[in-house]
Every structure is written in C-alpha cells, then in structure tokens.
C-alpha positions as CSV (number, residue, x, y, z in Angstrom):
1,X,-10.3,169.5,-14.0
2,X,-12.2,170.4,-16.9
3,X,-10.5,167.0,-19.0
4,X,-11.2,165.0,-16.0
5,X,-14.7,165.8,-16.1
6,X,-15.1,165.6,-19.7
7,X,-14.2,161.8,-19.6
8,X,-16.6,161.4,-16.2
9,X,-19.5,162.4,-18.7
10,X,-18.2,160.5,-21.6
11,X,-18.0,157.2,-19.7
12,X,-21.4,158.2,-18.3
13,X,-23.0,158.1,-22.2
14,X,-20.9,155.2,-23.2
15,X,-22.4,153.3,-19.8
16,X,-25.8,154.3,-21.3
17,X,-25.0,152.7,-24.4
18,X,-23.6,149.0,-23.5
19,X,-26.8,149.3,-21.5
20,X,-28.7,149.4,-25.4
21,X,-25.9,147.0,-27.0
22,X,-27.3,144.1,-23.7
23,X,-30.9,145.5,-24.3
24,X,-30.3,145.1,-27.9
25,X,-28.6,141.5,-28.2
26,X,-31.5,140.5,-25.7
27,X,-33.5,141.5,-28.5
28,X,-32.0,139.8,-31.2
29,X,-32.3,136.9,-28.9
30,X,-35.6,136.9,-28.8
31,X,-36.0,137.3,-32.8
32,X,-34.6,134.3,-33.1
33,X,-37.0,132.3,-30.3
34,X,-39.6,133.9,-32.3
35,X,-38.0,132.6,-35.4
36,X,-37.8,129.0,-34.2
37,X,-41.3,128.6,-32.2
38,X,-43.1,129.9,-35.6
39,X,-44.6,133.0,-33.8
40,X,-43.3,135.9,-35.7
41,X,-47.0,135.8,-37.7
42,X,-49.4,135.4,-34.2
43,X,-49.9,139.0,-34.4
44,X,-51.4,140.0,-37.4
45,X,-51.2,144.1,-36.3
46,X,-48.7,147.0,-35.4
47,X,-50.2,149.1,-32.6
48,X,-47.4,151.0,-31.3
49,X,-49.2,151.7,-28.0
50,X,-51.5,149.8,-27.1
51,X,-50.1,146.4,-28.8
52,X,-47.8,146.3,-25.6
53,X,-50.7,145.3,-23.7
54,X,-51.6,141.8,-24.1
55,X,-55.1,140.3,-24.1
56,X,-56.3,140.2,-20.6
57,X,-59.8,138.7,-21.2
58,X,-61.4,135.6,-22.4
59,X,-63.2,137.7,-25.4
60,X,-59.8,139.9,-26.4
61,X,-57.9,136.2,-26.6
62,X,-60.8,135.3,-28.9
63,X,-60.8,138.2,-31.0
64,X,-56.7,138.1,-31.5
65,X,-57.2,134.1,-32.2
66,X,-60.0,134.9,-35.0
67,X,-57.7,137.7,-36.5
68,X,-55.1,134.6,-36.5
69,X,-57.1,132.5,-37.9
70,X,-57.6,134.8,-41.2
71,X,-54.1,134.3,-41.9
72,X,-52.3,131.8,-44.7
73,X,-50.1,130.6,-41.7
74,X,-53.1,129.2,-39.7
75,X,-55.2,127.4,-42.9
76,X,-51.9,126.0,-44.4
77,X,-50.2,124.5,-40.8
78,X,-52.1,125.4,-37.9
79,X,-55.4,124.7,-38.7
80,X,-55.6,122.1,-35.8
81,X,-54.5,125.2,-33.4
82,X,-56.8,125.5,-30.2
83,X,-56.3,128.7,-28.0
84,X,-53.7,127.3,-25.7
85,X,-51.3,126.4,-29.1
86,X,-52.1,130.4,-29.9
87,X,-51.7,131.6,-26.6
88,X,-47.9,130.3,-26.9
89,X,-46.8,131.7,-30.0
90,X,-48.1,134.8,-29.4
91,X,-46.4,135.3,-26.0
92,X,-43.1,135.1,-28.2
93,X,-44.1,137.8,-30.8
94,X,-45.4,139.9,-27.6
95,X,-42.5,140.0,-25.5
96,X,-40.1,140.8,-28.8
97,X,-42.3,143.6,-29.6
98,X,-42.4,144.7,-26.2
99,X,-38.9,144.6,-25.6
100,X,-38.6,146.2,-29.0
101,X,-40.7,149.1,-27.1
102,X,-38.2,148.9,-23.8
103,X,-35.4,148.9,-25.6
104,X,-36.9,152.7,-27.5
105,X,-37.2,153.8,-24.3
106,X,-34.4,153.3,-22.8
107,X,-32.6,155.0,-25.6
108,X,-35.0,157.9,-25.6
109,X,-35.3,158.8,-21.6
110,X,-31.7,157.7,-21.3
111,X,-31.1,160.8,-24.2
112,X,-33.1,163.2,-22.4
113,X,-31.8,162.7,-18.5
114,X,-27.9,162.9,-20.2
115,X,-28.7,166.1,-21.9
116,X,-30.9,167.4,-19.3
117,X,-27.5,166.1,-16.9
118,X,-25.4,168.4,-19.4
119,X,-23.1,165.1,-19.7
120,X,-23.4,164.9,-23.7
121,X,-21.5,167.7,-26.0
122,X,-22.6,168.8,-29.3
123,X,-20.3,166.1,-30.8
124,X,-22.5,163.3,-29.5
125,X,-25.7,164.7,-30.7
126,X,-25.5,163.8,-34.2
127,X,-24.6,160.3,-33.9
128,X,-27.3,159.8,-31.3
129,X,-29.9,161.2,-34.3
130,X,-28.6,158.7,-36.8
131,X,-28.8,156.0,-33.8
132,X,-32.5,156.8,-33.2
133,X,-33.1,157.0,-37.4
134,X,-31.7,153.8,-37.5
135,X,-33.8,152.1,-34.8
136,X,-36.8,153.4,-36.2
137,X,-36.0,152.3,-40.0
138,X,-35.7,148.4,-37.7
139,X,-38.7,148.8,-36.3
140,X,-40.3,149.2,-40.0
141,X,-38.3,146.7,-41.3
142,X,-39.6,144.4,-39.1
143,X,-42.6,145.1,-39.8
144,X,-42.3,145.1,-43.6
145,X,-41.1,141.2,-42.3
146,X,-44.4,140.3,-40.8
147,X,-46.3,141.4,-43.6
148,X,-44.9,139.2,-46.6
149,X,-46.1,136.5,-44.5
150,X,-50.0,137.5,-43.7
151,X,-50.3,137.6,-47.8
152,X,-51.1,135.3,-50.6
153,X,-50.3,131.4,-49.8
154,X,-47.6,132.1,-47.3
155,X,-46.9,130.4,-44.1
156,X,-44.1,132.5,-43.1
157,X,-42.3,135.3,-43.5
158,X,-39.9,135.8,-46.7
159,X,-36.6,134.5,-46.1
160,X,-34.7,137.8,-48.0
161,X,-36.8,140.0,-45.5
162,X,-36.1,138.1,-42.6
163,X,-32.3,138.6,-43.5
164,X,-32.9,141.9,-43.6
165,X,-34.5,142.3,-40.9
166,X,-31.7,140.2,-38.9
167,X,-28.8,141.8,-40.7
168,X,-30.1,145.7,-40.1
169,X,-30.3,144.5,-36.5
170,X,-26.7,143.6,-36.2
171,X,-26.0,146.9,-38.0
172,X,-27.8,148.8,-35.5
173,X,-25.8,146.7,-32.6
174,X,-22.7,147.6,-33.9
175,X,-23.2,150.9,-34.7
176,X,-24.2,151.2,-30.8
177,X,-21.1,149.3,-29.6
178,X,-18.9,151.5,-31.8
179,X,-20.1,154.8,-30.4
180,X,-19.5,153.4,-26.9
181,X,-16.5,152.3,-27.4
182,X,-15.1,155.9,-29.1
183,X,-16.2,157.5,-25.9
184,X,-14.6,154.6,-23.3
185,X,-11.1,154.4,-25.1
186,X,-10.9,158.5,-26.2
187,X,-7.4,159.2,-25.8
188,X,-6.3,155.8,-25.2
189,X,-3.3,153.8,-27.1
190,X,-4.3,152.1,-30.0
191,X,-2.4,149.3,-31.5
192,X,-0.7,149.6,-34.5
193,X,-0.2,146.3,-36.9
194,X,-1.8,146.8,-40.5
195,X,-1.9,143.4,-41.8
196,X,-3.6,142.7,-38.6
197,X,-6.3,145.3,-39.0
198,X,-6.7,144.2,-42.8
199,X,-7.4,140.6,-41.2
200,X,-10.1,142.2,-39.2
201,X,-11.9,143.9,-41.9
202,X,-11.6,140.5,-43.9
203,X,-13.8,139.0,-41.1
204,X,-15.7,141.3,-40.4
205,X,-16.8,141.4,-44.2
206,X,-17.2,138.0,-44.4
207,X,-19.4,137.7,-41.1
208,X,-21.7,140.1,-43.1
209,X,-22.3,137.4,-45.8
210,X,-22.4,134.9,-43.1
211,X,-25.2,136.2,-40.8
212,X,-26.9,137.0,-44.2
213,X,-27.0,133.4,-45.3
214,X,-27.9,132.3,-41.2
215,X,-30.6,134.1,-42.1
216,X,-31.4,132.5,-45.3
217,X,-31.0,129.3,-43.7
218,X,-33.4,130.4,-40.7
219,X,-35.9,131.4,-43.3
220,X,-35.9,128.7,-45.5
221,X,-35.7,125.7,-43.0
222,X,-32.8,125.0,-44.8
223,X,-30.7,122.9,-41.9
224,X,-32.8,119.9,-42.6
225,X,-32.4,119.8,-46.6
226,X,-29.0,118.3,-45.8
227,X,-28.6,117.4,-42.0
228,X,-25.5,115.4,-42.7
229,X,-21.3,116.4,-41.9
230,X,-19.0,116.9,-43.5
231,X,-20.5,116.1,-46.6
232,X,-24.7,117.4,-47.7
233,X,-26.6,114.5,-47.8
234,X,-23.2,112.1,-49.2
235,X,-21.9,114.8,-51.7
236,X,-18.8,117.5,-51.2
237,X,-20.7,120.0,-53.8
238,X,-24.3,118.9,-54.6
239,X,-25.3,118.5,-58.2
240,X,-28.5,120.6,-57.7
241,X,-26.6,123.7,-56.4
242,X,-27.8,125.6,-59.2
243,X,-30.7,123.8,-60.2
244,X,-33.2,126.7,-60.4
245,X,-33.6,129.4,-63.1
246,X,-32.4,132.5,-62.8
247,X,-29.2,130.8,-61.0
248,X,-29.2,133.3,-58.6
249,X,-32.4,132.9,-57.5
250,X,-30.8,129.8,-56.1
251,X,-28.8,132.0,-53.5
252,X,-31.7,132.7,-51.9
253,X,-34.6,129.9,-52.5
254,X,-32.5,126.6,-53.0
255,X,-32.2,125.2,-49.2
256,X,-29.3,123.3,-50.3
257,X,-27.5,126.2,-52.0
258,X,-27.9,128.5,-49.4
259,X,-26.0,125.4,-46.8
260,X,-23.6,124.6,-49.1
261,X,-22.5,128.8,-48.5
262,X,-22.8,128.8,-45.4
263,X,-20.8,126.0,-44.5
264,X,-17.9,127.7,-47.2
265,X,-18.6,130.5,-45.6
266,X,-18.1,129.1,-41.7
267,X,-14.6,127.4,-43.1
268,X,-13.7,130.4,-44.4
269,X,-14.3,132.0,-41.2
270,X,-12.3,129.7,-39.1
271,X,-9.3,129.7,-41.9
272,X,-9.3,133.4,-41.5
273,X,-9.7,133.8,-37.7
274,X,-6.7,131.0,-37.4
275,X,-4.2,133.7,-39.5
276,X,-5.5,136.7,-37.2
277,X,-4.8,134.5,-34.3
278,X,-1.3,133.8,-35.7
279,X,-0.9,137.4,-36.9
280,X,-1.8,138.8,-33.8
281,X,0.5,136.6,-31.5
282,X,3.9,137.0,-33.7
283,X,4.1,141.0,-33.2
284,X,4.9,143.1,-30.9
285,X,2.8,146.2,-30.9
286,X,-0.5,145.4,-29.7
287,X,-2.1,147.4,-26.9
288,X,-2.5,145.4,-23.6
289,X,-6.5,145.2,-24.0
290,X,-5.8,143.5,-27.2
291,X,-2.7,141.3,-26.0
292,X,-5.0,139.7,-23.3
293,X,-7.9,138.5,-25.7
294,X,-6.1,137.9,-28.6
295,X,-7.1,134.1,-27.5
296,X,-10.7,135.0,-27.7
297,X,-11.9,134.8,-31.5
298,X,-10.0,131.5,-32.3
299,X,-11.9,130.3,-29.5
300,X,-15.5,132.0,-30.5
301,X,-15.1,130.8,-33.9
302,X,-14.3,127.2,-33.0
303,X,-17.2,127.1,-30.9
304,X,-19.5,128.5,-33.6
305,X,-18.5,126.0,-36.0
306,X,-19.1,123.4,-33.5
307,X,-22.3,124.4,-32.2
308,X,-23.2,124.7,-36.0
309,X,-22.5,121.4,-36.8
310,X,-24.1,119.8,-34.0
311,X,-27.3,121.9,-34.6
312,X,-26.9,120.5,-38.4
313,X,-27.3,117.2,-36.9
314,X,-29.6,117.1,-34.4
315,X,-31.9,118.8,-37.5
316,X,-33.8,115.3,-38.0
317,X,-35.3,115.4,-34.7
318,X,-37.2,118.7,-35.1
319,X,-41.4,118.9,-33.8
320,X,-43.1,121.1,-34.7
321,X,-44.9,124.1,-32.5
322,X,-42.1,122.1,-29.2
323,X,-38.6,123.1,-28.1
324,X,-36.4,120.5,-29.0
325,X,-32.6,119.9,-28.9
326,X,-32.2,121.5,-31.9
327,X,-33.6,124.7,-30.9
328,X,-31.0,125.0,-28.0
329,X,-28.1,124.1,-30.4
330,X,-29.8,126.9,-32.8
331,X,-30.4,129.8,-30.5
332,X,-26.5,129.3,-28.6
333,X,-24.8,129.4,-32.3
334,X,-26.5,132.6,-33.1
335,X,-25.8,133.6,-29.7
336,X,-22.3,133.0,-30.2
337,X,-22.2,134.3,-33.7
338,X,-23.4,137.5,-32.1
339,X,-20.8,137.8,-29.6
340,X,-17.8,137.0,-31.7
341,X,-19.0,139.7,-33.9
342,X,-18.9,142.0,-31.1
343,X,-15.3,141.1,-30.3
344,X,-14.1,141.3,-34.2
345,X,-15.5,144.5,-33.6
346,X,-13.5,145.6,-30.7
347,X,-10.6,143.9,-31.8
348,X,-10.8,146.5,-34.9
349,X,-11.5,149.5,-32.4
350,X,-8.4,148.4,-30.7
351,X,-6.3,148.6,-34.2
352,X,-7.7,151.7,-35.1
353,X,-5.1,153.8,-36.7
354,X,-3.6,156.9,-34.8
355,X,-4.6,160.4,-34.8
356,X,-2.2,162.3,-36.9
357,X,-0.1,164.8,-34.8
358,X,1.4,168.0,-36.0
C-alpha cells in the first residue's frame, strides 16, 4: 500500500514536470521568434514585476519607444521605425519574458502545493533546488544577452552570448525531462546494450556542438553568407574558412566558418543516428518502450537535415522586420532539433544501466 502510493506521488511530481519541459520548449520557441523578428533588443530594461505589464497608454508606448530609440539597434537599422514597427517587436520580447515569468511560476506554486500535498520526499528536494538555481542563472543569462547589444555600435546581441543563452536553455530542459523521467520509469526494466548507449552519448555530445553552432549561425546571420547546397557558395571547403586572425576567432565571427561546422556537424549527425538505428534494430535486449521508437531518431534527424537545407535555401528571400518563408523553415528545424534532443535523451534513460543487486 505504502509502494503503491509512493509511485501515485512520484507520477504526480513527474506530471508537474513534463508540465515545465512543454512550458519550457514553448519558451525556447519563442526565443527563437524573438531571434528572427529582431526584437530581443525592444526592451531596453529588466523589471521583474512590473515589466510583465505592457504599455497600456498612448504616453507609456511613447516613453518605451524613446528609451528604444536611445539604443545602437534603432540609429544603425531602425531609424525609419514609427510606433506601429515598435509596437511589433516589442510584443515578441514581452510575451518571452512573460512566459519566462509563467513558466517561474509554475515551477514555484507547483513546488509548494506538492510539498504542502506531502507528495515529494526528501529525495526530490535537492534536485528541485538545483532546478530552481538553474532557472534563475537563465534568467541572468539572458539578460547578460540583451545587454551586449544596448552598448557600443551594436545592433544586436553577441552571437557567443546568444549561444549561451540558447545552449543553457536546453540544459535546463533536459535537466527537467531527466528528473521526470527518473520518477515515471523508477523500478522499471531498463535495456541493456552498451555499444548502443555509447552511440547515444556520441549524439548527444555532438548535438551539444551542434545547437551551439545553430546558435552561432542564428547570431551571426550566417545562413545567407552561403545559401547554396551541397556545396557554400560553389566550394566543398571554402578557402576563407580561416581567414581571420586569431584562427579561432573564426569559429565564432566568420559566417562562413561557423556553416561550414554546422553542416559537418549535421552529417555527422545523420551518419551517427544511421549506426544507432542499425545498432538498435540488430539486438535483442531492448525494453519495449525503446523497441517501439527505435524508428524515431533516424526519422527526426532526416527531417532536421531536410528542413535545414531548405531553410539554407530559401535564405535569399529574407525581408527584413516581415515573416517570410524562411522564418517558418527556421523556427520548425529548431523545433525539431529540440525534440529529437528530447528523444536521444529518453532513448539514453531507457539504456540506463542496472542497479547493482546484492
């Protein structure tokens, strides 16, 4: 009785927290709509309260538009802005910080109803701290983000920060998903292959430097330095790849450098996902969770590559301050880079090795 009631509660917290892990890809989402409608610099302040209300009167618009219009951003490429153009980007950065703000509270009220509930043990307490630590060190991060571009001659925000920013995020996602998913399979049959769990941490560690150069890419504008496939602009590896001095700084300022890794990085990827695929489908001792999706990453990883290369393509045809084909192609590859992480990340849950018994 006691057992049965034990996992009631523990499937009641883990509910809680795919509830975050939606709230949280939602989020992430929306960082990126932000990203590609140029709004992440509209607001210019961090107001933890009372920035969740927006303007509601003629003169508050005005006096948000004027702080605006202080910034690099506006005297460098929106100088032709009226108050409608403003009006638009800000709504982006508003409803990501505002979210940002829903998602805090979820966690937080969610926290204290479960304790007050008596449905989380003394086991769960600590990785709830670290959870809340770690969504709080996003928050300033993000900040940190805005600022390097309200400074100086800069029209956005730094490219290193935003893939910090963007990376952190997905840290905090998985570290969400992860906890859930100790308390819904506790006590459940794992599946036991090695190799097959080496294969998982191989693409899992090299989805890391993926994202990271997504974000590059992002942050640099980098898609249309070379909006040609399979080949960047008519060359397999560009002369110019290391043109800058320090070379390295050409990992993370040289548009062309930073696409010619990704694209390694996205074959690398598929090549990898293709051995899991064959790995996983040649033995025999896979739980039945994992024997049923076993299809699934193959298929998230081919439709990654795809959407990448069609968003590559349709580069060219980007407006400015307007949602354009591109944008859509964008948004649903980060989407789906999102999600397959998620799934490399269940795949390794479900290859976890076994408890020791004695």
């Amino acid at each position: 009785m006691q057992e049965s009631l034990s996992r009631k509660n523990a499937r009641a917290v883990a509910y809680w927290l795919l509830l975050g892990v939606a709230m949280l890809v939602v989020q992430i989402v929306l960082g990126g709509i932000t990203r590609l409608t140029g709004s992440g610099l509209s607001i210019t302040e961090w107001n933890l309260v009372t920035g969740a209300i927006p303007p509601l009167s003629e003169r508050q618009w005005l006096e948000e538009f004027s702080k605006y219009q202080q910034t690099p951003q506006f005297h460098l490429l929106h100088a032709d802005f009226n108050l409608t153009d403003f009006k638009f980007i800000f709504f982006w950065e508003w409803l990501h910080r505002l979210w940002a703000r829903a998602v805090g509270v979820v966690f937080l009220v969610g926290f204290v109803w479960l304790i007050w509930k008596k449905k989380m043990n003394p086991s769960m307490i600590k990785p709830m701290l670290i959870l809340f630590v770690l969504g709080g060190l996003q928050g300033a991060i993000g900040w940190i983000m805005v600022a390097s571009g309200l400074e100086g001659d800069a029209i956005y925000v730094k490219p290193t920060r935003l893939a910090l920013h963007f990376v952190f995020a997905l840290g905090l996602l998985c570290y969400t998903f992860w906890f859930a998913l100790n308390l819904l399979k506790a006590g459940q049959t794992a599946s036991r292959d090695r190799r097959l769990r080496q294969w998982t941490w191989a693409i899992l560690l090299l989805l890391v430097a993926q994202f990271t150069f997504g974000a590059l890419m992002a942050g640099g504008h980098a898609a249309s330095a070379a909006p040609s496939w399979p080949t960047l602009n008519g060359d397999w590896i560009p002369g110019n790849l290391f043109s800058k001095s320090p070379r390295l700084l050409n990992l993370i300022d040289n548009p062309i450098t930073i696409q010619f890794f990704h694209r390694l990085l996205a074959y690398l990827l598929g090549l990898a996902t293709a051995l899991w695929t064959f790995q996983a489908y040649r033995t025999d001792k896979l739980a039945a969770d994992l024997q049923h999706s076993r299809w699934i990453p193959l298929a998230l990883i081919s439709l990654q590559i795809l959407l990448g290369i069609c968003a590559l393509l349709s580069s060219p045809a980007i407006v400015a301050n307007r949602w354009v084909l591109f944008d859509w192609l964008a948004q649903a590859h980060q989407l789906t880079g999102i999600i397959f992480l998620l799934v490399m990340l269940f795949m390794l849950h479900q290859l976890r090795p076994l408890a020791k018994t004695t």
